[in-house]
DRENFIPA-645994 format. One record per residue: y negated, x, z of N, C-alpha, C in turn. Coordinates in steps of 0.2 Angstrom, whole numbers, plus 5000, padded with zeros to 4 digits. Each point is the difference from the previous one (the first is absolute). Layout:
DRENFIPA-645994
YXZYXZYXZ
...
//
This chain:
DRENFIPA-645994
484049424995500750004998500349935002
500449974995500349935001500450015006
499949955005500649985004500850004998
500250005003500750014998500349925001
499849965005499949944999499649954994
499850024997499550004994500450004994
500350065001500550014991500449964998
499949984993500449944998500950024997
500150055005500749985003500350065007
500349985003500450045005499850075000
499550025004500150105002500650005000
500350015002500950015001500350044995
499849944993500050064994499850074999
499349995001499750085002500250035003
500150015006500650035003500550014998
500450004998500649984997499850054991
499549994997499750054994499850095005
499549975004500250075005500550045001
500449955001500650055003500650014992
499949974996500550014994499550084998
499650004998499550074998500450055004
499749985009500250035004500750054999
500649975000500650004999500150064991
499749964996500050024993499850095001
499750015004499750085001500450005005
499850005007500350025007500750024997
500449955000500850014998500350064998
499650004992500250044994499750055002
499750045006499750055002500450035002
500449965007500550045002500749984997
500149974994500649994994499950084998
499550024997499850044994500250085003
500350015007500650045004500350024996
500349954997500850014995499850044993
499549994999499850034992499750105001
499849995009499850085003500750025002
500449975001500750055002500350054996
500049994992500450044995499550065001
499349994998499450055000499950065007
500249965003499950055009500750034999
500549964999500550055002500250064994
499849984994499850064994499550065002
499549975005499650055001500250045006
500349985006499950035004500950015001
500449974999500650024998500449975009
499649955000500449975008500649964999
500350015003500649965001499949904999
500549965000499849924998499849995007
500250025005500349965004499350015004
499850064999499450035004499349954996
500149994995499349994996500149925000
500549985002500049915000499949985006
500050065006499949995006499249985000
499650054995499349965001499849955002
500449954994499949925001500349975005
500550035003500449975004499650015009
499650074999499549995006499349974999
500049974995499549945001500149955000
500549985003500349935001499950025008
500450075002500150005006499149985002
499650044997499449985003499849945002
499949964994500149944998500249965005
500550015003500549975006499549995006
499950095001499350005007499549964999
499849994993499349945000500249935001
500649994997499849934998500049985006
500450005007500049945004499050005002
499850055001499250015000499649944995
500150014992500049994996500049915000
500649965004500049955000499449965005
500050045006499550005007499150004997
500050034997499550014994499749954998
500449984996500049924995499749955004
500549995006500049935006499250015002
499850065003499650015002499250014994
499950034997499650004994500049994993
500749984998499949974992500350054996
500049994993500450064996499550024996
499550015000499350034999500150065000
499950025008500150065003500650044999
500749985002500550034996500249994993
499749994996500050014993499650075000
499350015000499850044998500350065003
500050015007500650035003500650044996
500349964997500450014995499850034995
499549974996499850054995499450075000
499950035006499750035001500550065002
500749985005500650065000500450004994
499849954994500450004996499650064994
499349974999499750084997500050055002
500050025008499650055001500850055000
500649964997500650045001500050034992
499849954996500150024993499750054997
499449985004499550064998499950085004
500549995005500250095003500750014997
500449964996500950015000499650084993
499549984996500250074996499750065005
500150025004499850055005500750005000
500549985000500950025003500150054996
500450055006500550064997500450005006
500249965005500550025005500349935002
500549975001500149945001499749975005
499950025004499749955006499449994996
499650044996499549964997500149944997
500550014997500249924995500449965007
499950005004500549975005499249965004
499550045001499249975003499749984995
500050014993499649964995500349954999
500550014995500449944996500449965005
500450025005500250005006499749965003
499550035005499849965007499549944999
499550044995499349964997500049954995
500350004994500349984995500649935004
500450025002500549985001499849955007
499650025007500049975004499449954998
499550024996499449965000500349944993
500750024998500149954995500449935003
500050005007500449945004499549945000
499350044999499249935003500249974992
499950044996499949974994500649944994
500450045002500949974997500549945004
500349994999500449935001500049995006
500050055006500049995008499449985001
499450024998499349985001499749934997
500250004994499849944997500549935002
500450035003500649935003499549985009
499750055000499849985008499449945000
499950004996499349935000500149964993
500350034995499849964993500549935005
500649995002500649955001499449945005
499550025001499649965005499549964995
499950004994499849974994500249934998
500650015000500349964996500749985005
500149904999500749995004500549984995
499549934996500550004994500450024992
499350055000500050054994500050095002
500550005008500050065003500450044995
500550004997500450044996499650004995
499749964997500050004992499250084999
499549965006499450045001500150075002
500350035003500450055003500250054996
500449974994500350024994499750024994
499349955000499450004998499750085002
499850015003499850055003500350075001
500749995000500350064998500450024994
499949964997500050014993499650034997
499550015004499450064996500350074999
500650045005500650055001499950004992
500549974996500149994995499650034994
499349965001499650014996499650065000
500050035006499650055001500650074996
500849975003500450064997499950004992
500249964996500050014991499350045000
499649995004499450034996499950095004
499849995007500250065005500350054998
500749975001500550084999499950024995
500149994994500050024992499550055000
499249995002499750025000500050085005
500149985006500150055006500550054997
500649964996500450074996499850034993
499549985000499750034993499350025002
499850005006499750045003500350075005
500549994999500550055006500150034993
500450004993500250034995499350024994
499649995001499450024997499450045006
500249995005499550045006500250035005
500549995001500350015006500149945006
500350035003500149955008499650005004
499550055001499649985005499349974996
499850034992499649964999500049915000
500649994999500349925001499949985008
500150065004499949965006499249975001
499850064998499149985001499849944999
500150004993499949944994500149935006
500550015002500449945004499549995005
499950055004499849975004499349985002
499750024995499249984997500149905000
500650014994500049944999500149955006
500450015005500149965006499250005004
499550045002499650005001499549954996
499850024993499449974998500449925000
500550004999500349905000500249975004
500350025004500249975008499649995005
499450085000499849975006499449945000
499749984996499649974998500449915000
500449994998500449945000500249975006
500350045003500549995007499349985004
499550005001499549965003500049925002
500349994993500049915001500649965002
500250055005500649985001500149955009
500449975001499949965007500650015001
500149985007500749995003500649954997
499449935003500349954997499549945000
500049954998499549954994499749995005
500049975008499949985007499450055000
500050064998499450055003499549984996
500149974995499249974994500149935001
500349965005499849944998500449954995
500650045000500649984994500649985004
500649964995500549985004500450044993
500650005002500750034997500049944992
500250044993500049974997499349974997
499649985003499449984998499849945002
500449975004500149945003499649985005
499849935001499550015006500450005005
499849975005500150035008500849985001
499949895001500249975000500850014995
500250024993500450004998500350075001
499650075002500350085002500549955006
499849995004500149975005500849995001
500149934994500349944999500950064996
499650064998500650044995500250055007
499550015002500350055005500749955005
499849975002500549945005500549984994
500149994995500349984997500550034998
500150074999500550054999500450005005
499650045007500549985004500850005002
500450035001500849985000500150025008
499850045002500050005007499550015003
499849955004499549995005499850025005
500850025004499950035007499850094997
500450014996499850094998499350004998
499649954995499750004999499250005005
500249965006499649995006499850055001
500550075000499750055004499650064997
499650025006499450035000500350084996
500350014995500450064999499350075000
500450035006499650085000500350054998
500050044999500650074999500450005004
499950005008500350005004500749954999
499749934998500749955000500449994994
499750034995500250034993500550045001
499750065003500750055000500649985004
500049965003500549985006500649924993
499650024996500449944997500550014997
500749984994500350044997499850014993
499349924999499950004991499650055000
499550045005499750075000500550054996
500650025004500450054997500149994994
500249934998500650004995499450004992
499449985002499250024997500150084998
500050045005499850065000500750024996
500550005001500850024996499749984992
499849934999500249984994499450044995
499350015004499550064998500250054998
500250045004500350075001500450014995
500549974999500650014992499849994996
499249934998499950004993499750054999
499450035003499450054998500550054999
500750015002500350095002500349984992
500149964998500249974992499650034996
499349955000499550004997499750084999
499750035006500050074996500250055000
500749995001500550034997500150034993
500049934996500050014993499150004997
499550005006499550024996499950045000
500150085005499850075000500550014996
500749994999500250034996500250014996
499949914996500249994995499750064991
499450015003499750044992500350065001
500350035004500350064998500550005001
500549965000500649974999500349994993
499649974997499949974992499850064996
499750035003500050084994500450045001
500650015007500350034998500649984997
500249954998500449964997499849984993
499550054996499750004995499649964997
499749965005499249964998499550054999
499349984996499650054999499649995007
499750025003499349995004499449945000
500049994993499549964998500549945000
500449984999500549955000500049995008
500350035003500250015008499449985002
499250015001499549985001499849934997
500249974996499949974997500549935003
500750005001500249995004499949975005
499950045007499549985003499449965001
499750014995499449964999500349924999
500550024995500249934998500249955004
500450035004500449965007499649965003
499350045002499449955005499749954995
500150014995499749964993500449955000
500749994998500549935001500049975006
499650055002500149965010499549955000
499650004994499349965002500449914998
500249994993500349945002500549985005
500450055002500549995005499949985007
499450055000499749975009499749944999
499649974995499649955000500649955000
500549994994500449955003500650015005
500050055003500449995008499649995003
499550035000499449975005499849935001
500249954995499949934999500549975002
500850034997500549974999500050015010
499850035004500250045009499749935002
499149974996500049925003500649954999
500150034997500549904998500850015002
500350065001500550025001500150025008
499750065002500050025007499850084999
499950035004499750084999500950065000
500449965005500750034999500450034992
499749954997500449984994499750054996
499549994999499550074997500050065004
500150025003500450075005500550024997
500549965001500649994995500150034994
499649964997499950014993499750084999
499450015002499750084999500550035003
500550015004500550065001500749994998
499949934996500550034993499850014993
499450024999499650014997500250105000
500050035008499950055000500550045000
500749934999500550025001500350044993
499849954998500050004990499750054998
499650015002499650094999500350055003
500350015007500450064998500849984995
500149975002500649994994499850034993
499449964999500050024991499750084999
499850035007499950085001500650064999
500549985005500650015001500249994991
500049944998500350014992499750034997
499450045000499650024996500250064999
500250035004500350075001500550044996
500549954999500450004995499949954992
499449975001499849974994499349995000
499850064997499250015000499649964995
500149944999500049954996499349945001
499549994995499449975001499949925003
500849974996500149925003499950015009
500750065003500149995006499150025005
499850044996499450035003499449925001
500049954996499849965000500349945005
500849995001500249975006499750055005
499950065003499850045005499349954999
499349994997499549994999500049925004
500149974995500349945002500149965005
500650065003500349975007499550005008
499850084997499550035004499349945003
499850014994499149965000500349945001
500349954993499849945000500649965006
500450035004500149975007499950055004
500550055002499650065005499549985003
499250004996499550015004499749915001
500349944999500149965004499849995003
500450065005500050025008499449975003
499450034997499250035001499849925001
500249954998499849924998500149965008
500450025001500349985008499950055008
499750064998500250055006499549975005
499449985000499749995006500249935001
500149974996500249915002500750005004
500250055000500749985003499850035006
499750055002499950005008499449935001
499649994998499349965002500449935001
500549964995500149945003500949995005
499950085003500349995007499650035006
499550044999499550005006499250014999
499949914995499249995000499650005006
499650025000499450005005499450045001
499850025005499450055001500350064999
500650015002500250075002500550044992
499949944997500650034994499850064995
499550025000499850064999500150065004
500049995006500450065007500750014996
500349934999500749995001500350024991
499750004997500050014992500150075000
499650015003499550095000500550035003
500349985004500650045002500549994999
500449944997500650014995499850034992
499550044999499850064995500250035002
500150045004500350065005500750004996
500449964999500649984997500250004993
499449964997499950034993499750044997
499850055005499450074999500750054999
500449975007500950055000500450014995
500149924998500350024991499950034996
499149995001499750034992500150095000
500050015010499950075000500750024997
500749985004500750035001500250004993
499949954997500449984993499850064996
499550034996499950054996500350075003
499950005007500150075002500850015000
500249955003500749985002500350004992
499849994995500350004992499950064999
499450045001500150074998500150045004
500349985006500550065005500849994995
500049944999500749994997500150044993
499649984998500050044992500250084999
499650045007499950065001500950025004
500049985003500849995004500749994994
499849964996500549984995499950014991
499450015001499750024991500249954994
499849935006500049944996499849965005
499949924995499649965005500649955000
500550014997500649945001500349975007
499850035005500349995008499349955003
499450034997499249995002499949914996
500250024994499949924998500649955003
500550025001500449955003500049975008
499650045005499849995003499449965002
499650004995499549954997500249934999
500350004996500449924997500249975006
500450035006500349985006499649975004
499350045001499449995006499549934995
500150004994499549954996500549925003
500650025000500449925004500050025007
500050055004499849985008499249974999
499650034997499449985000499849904999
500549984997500049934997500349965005
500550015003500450015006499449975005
499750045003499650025007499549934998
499650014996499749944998500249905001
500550004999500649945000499950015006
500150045003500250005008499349975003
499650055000499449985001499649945001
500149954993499849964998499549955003
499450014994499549985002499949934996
500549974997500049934996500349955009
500150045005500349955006499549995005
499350054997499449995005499549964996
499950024991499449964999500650004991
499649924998500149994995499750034992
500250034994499650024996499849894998
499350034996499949924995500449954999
500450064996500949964994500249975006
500450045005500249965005499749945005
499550035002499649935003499949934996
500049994992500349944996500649995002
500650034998500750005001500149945008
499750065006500049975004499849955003
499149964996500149935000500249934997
500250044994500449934997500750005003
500450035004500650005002500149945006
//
């Protein structure tokens, strides 16, 4: 096998191809929730609130792992919690057609599906890919989660033409076959960070990682310290971290568990509504690659920013849609969604790592999930207790819109452009 030192350009990429694949399935495994909601609740005739709790208790699980999860990483690599991941990820998809009683769907799709989907998706892949790259951190990152996108256009369409030609549970199967024979076999070549094979950040040798790292910089005394969890949580950019978390994810799948059966009842087809969906992670591929770029040269706030008013514009054009069930406005929802929305995913691990890089940033990553794990859970459940309570989602999306600007809010506050510089700025800052 060639050295990795050897190859005629940066492993860094491969990893980074790794985890785009990774992402392209992982992701859309547990996305592909929203396309089994209309189907479960037709079949077994449960309530929204009950049946969206599923997913909303695999965040909860999710939560239990991730600080673990992070501890994991620091200590053995993302090797082992990758496969990890996709082994709870199959073994849930391939027991979910055994379900006749909710708690079945609460431990398959739920617990195993949902908790083993943290290793694999944006919390996971933010714990080590940000350790790759300093000056092409946003761009490569974005590179990589872009895969999302790619795997949805092709994925869901498919999953929902396997759910409407076969059923729901033969589509589970299907899936999670598919996660097995591709993932686990890939996620093998995977490393922490470039330092474990004899690599520097970026591709750089020793003497120049070196020269970028020191040269970002914006504060040197914060920067001096040895940050552990312990001194992380006593801090206030800790909190304001875990708030600006918290609100985007409770945004974010909010309108993803519910968005397809929303849209059908306001007279979209199914296959349209699914399709939808799929599109959303699809316009998000150019959108995250260039916020992902634009977060070097600008700052990671600003693309924060931008993704949660992205999310804003989404439920706005939901809410219109209601009284105007009209193709253009379905297309501002798509739009607004993917090609800023999921932005977000460009920046989530960079904005904790360049406030507390070091040995331990993976303890301390792994446990502000815990906070993004919260949003992912409360947000969906919390919109279908609303809907069930009021027999609309007009009180639920507005409430959204309000948390997508706290969430942009907490971030500014936090502000990780006053500990380390992106690229764009570190120019700015020397010619001045």
């Amino acid at each position: 096998m060639l050295s990795p030192k050897r190859l005629p350009f940066f492993y860094g990429w491969i990893v980074v191809g790794v985890a785009f694949v990774t992402m392209a399935i992982g992701v859309n495994a547990r996305t592909a929730f929203s396309l089994l909601f209309a189907p479960l609740i037709d079949e077994f005739g449960w309530q929204r609130g009950l049946t969206a709790g599923a997913f909303s208790f695999g965040f909860a699980a999710s939560a239990v792992l991730s600080p673990l999860m992070g501890r994991l990483i620091d200590r053995s690599g993302p090797c082992l919690v990758m496969e990890i991941g996709v082994a709870l990820m199959a073994a849930g998809l391939l027991l979910a057609p055994l379900t006749t009683q909710p708690w079945h769907l609460y431990l398959t799709i739920g617990a195993l599906v949902g908790g083993g989907s943290v290793c694999v998706s944006y919390s996971g892949q933010s714990l080590y890919l940000p350790n790759w790259f300093v000056r092409r951190r946003g761009f490569a990152i974005s590179l990589a989660f872009a895969g999302v996108g790619i795997g949805s256009i092709v994925l869901l369409p498919v999953f929902q033409l396997l759910i409407e030609r076969s059923g729901w549970r033969t589509a589970c199967i299907v899936l999670g076959i598919v996660l097995l024979v591709v993932l686990a076999p890939i996620n093998l070549l995977l490393y922490r960070r470039p330092e474990d094979i004899g690599l520097h950040p970026d591709g750089d040798d020793g003497p120049a990682a070196s020269a970028v790292r020191a040269a970002n910089v914006v504060d040197p005394a914060w920067v001096a310290i040895d940050w552990t969890l312990a001194r992380a949580v006593k801090t206030a950019r800790f909190w304001w971290l875990a708030l600006g978390y918290f609100a985007a994810l409770y945004v974010w799948y909010a309108v993803q568990i519910h968005q397809t059966k929303y849209l059908e009842e306001i007279g979209f087809s199914p296959t349209l509504a699914a399709w939808a969906l799929g599109l959303v992670s699809f316009v998000a591929i150019p959108g995250q690659i260039a916020l992902g770029h634009l977060s070097d040269r600008i700052g990671r706030e600003w693309v924060w920013t931008i993704g949660n008013l992205g999310f804003a514009i989404c439920y706005l054009a939901l809410i219109l849609l209601q009284d105007t069930p009209s193709l253009w406005l379905l297309y501002v929802m798509v739009i607004a969604q993917g090609l800023l929305g999921y932005g977000l995913t460009s920046v989530l691990g960079a904005l904790t790592l360049e406030i507390f890089q070091g040995a331990h940033f993976g303890t301390i990553y792994g446990t502000l999930t815990v906070s993004v794990l919260a949003g992912g859970a409360v947000g969906p459940w919390v919109t279908g207790m609303l809907h069930d309570a009021t027999g609309n989602y007009g009180l639920a999306f507005a409430i959204a819109i309000a948390l997508a600007a706290l969430s942009s809010v907490a971030m500014w506050m936090a502000g990780p452009r006053k500990v380390r510089a992106v690229a764009g700025r570190m120019r700015a800052m020397a010619s001045s």
